[in-house]
C-alpha positions, -999 to 999 in steps of 0.1 A, spaced: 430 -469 308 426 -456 272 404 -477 258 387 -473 286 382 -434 278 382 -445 243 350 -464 249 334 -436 270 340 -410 240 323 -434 220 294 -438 242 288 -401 245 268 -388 214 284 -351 220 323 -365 214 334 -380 187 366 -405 186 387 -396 157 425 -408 168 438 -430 193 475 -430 191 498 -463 211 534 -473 196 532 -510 217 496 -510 205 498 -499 165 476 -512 139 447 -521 169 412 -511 167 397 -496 198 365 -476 198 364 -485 163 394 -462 155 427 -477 144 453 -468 169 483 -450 154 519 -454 164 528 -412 165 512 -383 185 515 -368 147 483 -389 138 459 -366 161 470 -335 140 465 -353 103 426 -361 120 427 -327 131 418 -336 167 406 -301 189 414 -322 224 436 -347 229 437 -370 269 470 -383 272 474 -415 293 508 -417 291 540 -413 314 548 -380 327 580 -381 303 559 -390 271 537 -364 281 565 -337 283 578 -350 246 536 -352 235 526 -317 245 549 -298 230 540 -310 194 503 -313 201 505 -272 212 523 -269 179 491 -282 160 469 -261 181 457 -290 198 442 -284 233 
C-alpha cells in the first residue's frame, strides 16, 4: 500500500515525494526516493505531511515524534 501512495504522490505534479520511511524495506528505492529505516528521516527532509500505512501500534509510537517536528 505505500508504494502504492508513493507512486500516486509522484504522479501528482502538486505533491512532491521527499521521504518514505520502512525498517523491513531500508535502503529500497520507491517513487524514486530511498526508503529510510526511522520515522526521524521525514523530519531531516523536512516533510509538512506525512500518510502512515502502518499498524495502529506503530502509529501510536510514529505520531508522537512526527507532532514533535511539527509534522502534520
Amino acid at each position: 500500500m505505500g508504494a502504492t501512495a508513493c507512486r500516486a504522490i509522484n504522479a501528482d505534479d502538486a505533491l512532491e515525494l521527499v521521504a518514505a520511511v520502512d525498517p523491513s524495506a531500508a535502503a529500497q528505492i520507491v517513487g524514486g526516493v530511498t526508503v529510510a529505516a526511522s520515522v526521524d528521516e521525514f523530519a531531516a527532509a523536512e516533510c509538512e505531511v506525512v500518510v502512515d500505512f502502518t499498524t495502529a501500534s506503530a502509529a501510536r509510537d510514529n505520531v508522537p515524534v512526527l507532532l514533535g517536528h511539527g509534522i502534520h
